[in-house]
DRENPA-3360 file (N, C-alpha, C; in nm, 2 decimals, always signed):
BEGIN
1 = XXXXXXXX = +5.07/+7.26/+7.40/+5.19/+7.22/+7.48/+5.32/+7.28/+7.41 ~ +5.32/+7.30/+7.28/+5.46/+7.32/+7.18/+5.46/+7.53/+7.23 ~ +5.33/+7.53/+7.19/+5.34/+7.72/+7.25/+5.38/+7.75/+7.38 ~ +5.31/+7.64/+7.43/+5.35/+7.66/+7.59/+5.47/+7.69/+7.64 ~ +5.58/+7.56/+7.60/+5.74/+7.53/+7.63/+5.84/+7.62/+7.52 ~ +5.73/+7.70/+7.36/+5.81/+7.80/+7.32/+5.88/+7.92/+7.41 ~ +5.78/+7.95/+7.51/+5.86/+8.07/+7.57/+5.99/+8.06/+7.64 ~ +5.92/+7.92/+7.73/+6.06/+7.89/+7.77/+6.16/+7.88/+7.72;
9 = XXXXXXXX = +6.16/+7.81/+7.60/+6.32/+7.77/+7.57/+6.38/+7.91/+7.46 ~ +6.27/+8.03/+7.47/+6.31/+8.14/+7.45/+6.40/+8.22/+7.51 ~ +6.36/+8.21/+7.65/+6.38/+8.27/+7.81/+6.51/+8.19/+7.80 ~ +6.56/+8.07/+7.77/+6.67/+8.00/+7.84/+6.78/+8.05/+7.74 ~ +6.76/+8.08/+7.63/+6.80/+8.14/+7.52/+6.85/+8.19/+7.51 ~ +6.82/+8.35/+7.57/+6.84/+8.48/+7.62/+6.95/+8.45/+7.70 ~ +6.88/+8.36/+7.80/+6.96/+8.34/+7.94/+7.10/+8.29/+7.96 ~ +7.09/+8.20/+7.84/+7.25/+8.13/+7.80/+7.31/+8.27/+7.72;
17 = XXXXXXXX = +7.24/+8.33/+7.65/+7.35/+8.49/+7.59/+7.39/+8.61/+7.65 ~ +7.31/+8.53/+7.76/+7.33/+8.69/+7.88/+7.47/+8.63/+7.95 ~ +7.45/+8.50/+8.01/+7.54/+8.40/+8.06/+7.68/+8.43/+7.98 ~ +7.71/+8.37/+7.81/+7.77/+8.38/+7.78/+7.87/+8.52/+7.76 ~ +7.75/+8.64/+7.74/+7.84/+8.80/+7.73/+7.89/+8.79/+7.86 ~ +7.82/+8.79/+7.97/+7.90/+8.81/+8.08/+8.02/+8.77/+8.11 ~ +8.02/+8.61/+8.07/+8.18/+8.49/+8.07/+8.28/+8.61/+8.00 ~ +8.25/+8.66/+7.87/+8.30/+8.76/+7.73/+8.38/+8.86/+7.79;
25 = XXXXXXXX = +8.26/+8.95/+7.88/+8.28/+9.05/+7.94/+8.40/+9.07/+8.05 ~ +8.37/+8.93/+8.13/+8.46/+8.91/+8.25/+8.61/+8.89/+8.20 ~ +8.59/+8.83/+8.09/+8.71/+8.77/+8.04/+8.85/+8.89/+7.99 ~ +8.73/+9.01/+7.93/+8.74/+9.09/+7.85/+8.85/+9.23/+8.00 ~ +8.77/+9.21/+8.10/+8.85/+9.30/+8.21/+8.96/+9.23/+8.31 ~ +8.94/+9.11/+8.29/+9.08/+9.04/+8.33/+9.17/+9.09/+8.31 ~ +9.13/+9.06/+8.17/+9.29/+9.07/+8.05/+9.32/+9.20/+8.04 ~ +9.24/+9.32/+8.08/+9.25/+9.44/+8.07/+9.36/+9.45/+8.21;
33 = XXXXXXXX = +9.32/+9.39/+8.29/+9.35/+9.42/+8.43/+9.51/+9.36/+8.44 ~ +9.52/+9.27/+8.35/+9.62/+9.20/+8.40/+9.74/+9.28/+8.33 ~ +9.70/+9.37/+8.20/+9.79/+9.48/+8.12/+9.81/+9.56/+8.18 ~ +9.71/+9.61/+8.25/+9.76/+9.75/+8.34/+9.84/+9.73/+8.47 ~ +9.82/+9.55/+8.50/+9.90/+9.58/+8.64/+10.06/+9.50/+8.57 ~ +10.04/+9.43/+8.48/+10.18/+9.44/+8.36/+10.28/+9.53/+8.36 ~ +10.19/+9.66/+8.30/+10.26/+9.80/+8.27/+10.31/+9.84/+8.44 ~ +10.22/+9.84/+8.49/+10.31/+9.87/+8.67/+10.42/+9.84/+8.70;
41 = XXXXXXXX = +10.39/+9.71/+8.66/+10.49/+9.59/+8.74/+10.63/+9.65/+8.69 ~ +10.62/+9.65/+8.54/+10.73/+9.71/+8.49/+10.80/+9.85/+8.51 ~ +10.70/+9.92/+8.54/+10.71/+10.08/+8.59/+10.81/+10.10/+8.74 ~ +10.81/+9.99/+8.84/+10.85/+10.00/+8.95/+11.01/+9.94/+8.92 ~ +11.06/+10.06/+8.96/+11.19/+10.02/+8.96/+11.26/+9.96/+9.13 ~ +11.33/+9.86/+9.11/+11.41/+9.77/+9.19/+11.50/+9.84/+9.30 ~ +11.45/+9.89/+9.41/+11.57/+9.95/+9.45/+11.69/+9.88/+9.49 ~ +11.82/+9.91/+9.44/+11.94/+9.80/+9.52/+12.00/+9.86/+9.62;
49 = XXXXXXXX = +12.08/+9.82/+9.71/+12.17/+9.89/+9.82/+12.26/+9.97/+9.72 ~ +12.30/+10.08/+9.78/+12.41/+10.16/+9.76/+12.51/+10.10/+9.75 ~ +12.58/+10.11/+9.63/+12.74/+10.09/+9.61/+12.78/+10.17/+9.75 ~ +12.94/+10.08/+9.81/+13.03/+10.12/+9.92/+13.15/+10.14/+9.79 ~ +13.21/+10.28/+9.78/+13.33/+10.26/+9.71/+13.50/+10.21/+9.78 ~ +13.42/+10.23/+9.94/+13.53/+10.26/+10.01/+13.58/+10.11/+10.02 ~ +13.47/+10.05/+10.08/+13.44/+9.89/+10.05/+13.47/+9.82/+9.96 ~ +13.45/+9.86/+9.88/+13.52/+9.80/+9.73/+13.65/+9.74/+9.72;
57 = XXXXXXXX = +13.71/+9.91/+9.74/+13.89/+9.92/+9.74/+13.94/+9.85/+9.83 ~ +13.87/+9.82/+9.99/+13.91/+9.72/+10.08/+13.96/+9.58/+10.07 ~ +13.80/+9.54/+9.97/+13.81/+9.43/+9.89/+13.90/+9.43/+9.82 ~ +13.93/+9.46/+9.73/+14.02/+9.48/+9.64/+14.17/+9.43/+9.69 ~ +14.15/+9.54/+9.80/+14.35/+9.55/+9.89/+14.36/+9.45/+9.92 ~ +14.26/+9.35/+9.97/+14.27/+9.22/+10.02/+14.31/+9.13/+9.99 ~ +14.26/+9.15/+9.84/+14.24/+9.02/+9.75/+14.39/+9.01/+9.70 ~ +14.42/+9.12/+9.64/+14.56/+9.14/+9.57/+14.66/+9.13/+9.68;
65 = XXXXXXXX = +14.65/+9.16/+9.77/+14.77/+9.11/+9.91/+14.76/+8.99/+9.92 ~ +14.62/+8.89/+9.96/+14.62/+8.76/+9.95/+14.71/+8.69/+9.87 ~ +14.69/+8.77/+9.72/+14.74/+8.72/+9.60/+14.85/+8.72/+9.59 ~ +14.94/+8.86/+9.68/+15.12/+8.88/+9.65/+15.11/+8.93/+9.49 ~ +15.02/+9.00/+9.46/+15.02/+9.06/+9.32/+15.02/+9.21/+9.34 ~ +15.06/+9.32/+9.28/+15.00/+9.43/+9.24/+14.87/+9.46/+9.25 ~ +14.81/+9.55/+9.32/+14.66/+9.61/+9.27/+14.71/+9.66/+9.12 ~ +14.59/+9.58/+9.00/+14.59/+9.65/+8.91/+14.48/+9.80/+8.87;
73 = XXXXXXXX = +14.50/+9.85/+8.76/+14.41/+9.98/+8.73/+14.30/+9.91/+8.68 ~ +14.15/+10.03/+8.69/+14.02/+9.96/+8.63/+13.90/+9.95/+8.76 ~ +13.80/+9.93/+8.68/+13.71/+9.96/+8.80/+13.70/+9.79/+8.86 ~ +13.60/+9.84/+8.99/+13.63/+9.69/+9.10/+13.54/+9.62/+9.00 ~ +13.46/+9.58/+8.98/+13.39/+9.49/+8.86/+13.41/+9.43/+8.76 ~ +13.49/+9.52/+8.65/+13.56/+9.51/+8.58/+13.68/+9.39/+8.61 ~ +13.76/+9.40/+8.74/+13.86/+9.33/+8.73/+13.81/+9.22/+8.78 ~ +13.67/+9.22/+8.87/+13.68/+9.11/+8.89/+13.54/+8.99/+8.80;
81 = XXXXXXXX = +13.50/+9.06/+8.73/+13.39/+8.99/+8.62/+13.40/+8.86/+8.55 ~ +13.52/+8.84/+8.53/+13.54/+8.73/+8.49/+13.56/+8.61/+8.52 ~ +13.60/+8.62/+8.63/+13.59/+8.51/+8.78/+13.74/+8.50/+8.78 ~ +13.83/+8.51/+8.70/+13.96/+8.45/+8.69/+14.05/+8.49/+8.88 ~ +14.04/+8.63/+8.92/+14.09/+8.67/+8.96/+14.01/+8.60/+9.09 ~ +13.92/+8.60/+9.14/+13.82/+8.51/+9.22/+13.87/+8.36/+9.24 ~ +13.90/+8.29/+9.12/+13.95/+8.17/+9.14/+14.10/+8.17/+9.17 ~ +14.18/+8.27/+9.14/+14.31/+8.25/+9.20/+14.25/+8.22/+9.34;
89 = XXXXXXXX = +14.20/+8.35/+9.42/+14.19/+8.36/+9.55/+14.14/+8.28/+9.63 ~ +14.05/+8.18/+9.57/+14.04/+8.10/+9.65/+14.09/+7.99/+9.63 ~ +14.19/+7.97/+9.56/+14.32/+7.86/+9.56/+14.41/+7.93/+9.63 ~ +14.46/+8.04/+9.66/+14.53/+8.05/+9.75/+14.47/+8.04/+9.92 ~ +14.38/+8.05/+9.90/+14.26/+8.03/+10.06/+14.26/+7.86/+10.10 ~ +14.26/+7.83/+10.00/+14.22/+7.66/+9.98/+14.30/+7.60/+9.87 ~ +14.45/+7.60/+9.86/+14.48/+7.50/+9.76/+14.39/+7.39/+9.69 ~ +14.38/+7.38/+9.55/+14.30/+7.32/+9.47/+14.16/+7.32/+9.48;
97 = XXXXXXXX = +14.11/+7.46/+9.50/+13.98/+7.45/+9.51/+13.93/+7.45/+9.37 ~ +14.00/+7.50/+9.30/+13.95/+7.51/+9.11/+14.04/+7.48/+9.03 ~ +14.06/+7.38/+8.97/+14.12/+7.28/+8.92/+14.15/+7.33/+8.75 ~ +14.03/+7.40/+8.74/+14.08/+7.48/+8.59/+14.04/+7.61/+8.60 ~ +14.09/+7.72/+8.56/+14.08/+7.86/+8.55/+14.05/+7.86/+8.40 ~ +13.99/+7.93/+8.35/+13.96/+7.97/+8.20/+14.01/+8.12/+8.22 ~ +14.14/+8.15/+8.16/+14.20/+8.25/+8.14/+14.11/+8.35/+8.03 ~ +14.06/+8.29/+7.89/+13.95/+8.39/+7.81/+13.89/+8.26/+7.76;
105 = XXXXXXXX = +13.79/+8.35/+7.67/+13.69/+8.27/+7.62/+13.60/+8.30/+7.59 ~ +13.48/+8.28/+7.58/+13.34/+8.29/+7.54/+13.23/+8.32/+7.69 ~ +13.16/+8.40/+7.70/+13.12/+8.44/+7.77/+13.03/+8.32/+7.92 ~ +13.00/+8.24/+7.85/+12.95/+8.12/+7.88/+13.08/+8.08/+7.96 ~ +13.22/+8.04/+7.94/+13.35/+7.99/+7.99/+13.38/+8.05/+8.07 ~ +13.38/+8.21/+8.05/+13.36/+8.31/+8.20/+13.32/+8.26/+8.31 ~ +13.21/+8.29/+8.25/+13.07/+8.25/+8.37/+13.09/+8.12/+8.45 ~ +13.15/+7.99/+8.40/+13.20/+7.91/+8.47/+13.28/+7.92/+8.53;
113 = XXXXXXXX = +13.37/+8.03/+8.57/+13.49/+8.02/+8.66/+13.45/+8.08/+8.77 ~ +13.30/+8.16/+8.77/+13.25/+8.23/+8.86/+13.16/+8.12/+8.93 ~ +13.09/+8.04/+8.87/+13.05/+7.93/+8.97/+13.14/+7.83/+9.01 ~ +13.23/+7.80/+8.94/+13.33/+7.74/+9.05/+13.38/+7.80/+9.15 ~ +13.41/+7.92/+9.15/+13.45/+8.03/+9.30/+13.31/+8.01/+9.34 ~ +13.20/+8.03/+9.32/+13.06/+8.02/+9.44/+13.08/+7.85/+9.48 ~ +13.15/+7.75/+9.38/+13.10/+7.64/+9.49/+13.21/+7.59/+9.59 ~ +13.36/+7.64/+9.60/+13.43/+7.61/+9.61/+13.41/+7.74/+9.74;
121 = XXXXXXXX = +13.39/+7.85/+9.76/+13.35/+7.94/+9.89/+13.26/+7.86/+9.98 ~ +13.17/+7.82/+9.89/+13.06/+7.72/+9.99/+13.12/+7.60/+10.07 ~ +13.17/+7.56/+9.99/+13.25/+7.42/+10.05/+13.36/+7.44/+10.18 ~ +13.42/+7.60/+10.17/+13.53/+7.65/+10.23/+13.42/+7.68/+10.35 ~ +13.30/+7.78/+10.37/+13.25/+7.75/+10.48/+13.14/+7.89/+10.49 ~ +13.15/+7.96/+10.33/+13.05/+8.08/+10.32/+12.88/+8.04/+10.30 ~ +12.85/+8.14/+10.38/+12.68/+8.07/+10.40/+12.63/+8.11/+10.23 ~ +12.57/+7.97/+10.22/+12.53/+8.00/+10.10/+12.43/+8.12/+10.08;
129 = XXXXXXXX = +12.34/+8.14/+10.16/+12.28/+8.28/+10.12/+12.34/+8.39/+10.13 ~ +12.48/+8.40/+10.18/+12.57/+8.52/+10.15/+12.64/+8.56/+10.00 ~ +12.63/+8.42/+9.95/+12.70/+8.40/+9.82/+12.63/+8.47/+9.70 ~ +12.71/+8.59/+9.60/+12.63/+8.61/+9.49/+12.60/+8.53/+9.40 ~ +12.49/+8.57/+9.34/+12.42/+8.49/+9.18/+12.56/+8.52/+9.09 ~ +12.57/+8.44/+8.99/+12.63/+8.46/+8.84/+12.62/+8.63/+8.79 ~ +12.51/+8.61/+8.79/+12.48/+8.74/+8.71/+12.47/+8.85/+8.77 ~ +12.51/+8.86/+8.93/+12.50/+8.97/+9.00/+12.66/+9.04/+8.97;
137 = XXXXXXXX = +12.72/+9.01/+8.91/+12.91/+8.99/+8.89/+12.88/+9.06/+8.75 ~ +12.88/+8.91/+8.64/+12.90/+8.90/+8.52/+12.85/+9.00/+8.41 ~ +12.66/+9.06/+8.48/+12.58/+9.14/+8.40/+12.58/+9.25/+8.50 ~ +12.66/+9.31/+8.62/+12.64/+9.39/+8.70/+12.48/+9.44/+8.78 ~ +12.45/+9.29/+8.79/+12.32/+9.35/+8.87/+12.31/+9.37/+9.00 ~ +12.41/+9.33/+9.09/+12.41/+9.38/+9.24/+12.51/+9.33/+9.26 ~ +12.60/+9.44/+9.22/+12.74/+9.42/+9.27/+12.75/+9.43/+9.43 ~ +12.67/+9.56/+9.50/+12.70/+9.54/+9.67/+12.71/+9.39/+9.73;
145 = XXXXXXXX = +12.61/+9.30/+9.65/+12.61/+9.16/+9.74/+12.74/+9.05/+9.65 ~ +12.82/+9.14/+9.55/+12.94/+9.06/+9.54/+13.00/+9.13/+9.66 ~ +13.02/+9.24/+9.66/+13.12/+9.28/+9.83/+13.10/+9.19/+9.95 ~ +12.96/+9.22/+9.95/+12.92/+9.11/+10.06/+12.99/+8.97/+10.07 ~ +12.95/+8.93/+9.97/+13.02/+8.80/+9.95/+13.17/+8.75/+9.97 ~ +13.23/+8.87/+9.93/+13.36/+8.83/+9.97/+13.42/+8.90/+10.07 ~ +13.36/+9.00/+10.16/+13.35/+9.02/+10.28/+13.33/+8.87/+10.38 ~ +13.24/+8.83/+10.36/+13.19/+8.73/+10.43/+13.32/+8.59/+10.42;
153 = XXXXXXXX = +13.35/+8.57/+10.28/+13.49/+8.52/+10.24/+13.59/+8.53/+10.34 ~ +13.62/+8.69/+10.35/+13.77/+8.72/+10.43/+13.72/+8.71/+10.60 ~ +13.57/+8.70/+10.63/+13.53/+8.66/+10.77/+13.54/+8.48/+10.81 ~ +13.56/+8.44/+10.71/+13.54/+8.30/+10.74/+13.71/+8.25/+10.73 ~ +13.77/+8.33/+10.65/+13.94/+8.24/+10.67/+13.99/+8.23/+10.81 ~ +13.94/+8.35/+10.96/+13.96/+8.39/+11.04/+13.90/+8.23/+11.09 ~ +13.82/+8.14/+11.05/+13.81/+7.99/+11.12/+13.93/+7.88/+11.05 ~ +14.01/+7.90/+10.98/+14.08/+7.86/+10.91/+14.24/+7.87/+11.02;
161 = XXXXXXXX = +14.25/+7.84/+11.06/+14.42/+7.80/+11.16/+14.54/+7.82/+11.02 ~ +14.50/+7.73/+10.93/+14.59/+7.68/+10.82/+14.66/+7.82/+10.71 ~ +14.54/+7.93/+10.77/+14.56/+8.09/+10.69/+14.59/+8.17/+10.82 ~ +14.71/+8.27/+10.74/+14.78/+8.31/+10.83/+14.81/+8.47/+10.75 ~ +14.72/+8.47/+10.66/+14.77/+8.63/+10.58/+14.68/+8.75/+10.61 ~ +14.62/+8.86/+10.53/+14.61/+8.96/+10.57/+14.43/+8.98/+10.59 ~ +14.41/+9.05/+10.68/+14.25/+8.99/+10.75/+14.16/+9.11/+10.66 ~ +14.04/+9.11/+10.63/+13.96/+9.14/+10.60/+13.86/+9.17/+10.69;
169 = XXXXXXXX = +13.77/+9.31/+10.73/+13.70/+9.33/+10.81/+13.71/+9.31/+10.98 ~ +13.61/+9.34/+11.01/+13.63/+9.28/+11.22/+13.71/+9.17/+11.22 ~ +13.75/+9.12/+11.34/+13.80/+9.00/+11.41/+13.67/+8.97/+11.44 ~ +13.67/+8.82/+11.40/+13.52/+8.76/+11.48/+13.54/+8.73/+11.65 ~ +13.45/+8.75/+11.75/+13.46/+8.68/+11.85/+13.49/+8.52/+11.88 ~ +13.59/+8.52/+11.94/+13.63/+8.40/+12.02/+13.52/+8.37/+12.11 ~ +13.56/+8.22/+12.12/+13.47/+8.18/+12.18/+13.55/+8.14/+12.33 ~ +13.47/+8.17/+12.41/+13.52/+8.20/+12.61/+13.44/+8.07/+12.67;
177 = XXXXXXXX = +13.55/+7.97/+12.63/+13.54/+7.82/+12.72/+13.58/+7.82/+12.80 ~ +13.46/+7.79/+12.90/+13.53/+7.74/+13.06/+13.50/+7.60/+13.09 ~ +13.59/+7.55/+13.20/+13.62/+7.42/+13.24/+13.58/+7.47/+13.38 ~ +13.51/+7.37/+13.44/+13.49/+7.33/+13.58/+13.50/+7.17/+13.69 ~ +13.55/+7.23/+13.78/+13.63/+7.07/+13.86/+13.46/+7.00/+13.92 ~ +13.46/+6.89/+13.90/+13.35/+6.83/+13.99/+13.33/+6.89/+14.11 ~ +13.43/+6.95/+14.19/+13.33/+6.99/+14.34/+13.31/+7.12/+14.29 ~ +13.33/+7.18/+14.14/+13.24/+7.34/+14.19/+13.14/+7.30/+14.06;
185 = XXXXXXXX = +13.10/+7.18/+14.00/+13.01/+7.14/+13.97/+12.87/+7.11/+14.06 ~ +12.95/+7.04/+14.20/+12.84/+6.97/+14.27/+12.80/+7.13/+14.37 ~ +12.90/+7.19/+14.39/+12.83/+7.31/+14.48/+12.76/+7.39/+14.44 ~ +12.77/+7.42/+14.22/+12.70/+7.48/+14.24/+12.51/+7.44/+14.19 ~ +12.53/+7.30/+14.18/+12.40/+7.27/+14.22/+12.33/+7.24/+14.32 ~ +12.41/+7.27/+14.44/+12.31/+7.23/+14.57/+12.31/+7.38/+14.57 ~ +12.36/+7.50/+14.54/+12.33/+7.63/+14.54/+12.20/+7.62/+14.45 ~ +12.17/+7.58/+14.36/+12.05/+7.58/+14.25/+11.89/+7.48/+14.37;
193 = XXXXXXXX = +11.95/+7.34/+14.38/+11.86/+7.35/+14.51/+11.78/+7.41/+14.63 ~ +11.89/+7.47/+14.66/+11.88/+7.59/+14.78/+11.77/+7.67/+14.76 ~ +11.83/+7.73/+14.62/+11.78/+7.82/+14.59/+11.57/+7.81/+14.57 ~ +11.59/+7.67/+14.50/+11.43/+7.67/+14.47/+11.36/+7.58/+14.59 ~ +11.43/+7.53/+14.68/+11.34/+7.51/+14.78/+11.35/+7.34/+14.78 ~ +11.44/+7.27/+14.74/+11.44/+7.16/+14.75/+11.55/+7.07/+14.85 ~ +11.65/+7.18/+14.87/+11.78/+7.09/+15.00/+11.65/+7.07/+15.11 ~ +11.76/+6.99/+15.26/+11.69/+6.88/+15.30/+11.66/+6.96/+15.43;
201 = XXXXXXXX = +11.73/+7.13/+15.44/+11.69/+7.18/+15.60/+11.53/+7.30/+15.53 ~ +11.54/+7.32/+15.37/+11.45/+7.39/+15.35/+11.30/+7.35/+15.28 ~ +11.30/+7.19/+15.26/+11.16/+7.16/+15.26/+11.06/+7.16/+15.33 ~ +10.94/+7.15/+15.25/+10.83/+7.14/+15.35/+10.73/+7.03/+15.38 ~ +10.83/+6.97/+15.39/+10.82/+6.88/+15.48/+10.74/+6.87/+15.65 ~ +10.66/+6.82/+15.68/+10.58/+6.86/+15.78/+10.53/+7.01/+15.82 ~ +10.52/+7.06/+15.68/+10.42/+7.13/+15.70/+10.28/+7.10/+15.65 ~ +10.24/+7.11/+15.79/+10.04/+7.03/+15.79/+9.95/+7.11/+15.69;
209 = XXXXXXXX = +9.95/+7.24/+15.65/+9.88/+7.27/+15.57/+9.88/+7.43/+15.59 ~ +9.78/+7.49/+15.57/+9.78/+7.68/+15.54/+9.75/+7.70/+15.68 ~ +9.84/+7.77/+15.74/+9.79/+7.85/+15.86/+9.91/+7.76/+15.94 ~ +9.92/+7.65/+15.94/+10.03/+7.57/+16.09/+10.13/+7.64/+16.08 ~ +10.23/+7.60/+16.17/+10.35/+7.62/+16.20/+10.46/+7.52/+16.11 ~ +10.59/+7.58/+16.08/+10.67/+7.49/+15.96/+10.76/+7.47/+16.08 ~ +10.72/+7.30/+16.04/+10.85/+7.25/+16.12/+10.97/+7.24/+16.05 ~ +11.14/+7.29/+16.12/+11.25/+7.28/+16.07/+11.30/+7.15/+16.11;
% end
């Protein structure tokens, strides 16, 4: 019996080391796989939209007329990186929308004057997914969707009655409300009637079935 069940637990032996290399093995081209598609990942570069320069300077014209200031010198980024110039503007859009400006400071104290202009735009009425990230501004990673953004800004004061200064991009469409009197309410639903076969000289009413004659 003991020679007998030797082979076996020979056989299962093997079988658990064949079992195991393979686990080794698998393990071994995962992690291979997962380096090379690592290195790719990194390899592919991000395409962003094209800078608008012309767009820029629009922006720009806007902001500083809003402002009653000078356009100053420097590139559009540059002036507006810090958020300072951002939060004037939207205190002048919205009196007290930012309660403190951090004129300088530590890079971190920047950066908060730029999310107070992202929350104080939102609140004013810009869709939040129009709105840039922090770091699309601060580390220049997609400046076109700060234009965006404050494009979208100078489209929304245009719902604002209370602003009355210089416009930014298209005029949005008005909206073309009409008013109607009760009788061209009621006529024009017995015209809708009419139409599908339900007034009282065009039903079918006594008609007996497929083939008769329709009584009027």
């Amino acid at each position: 019996m003991r020679d007998a069940a030797r082979p076996r637990g020979v056989a299962a032996g093997r079988a658990g080391r064949t079992t195991d290399q393979f686990i080794l093995r698998t393990r071994r081209e995962n992690s291979s796989s997962c380096l090379v598609n690592s290195e790719n990942f990194h390899r592919i570069s991000i395409k962003m939209p094209a800078r608008n320069k012309e767009q820029e300077q629009e922006v720009l014209t806007w902001i500083f007329e809003v402002l009653g200031e000078p356009l100053p010198n420097g590139d559009y980024e540059d002036i507006l990186k810090n958020g300072v110039i951002l939060c004037k503007l939207i205190n002048k859009l919205a009196p007290g929308s930012v309660k403190k400006i951090q004129e300088k400071g530590t890079n971190f104290q920047l950066m908060e004057n730029i999310q107070r202009f992202q929350a104080a735009i939102k609140k004013y009425g810009v869709p939040e997914e129009e709105i840039f990230q922090t770091a699309d501004l601060f580390e220049r990673r997609n400046i076109p969707q700060v234009t965006l953004c404050l494009y979208s800004l100078g489209r929304i004061t245009q719902k604002h009655p209370e602003f009355n200064g210089p416009q930014l991009g298209p005029k949005m469409a008005e909206k073309n409300e009409r008013t109607f009197t009760e009788e061209q309410l009621r006529a024009h639903n017995a015209e809708l009637n009419l139409q599908m076969g339900f007034n009282k000289g065009a039903s079918q009413a006594g008609h007996g079935g497929f083939g008769n004659t329709r009584h009027m």
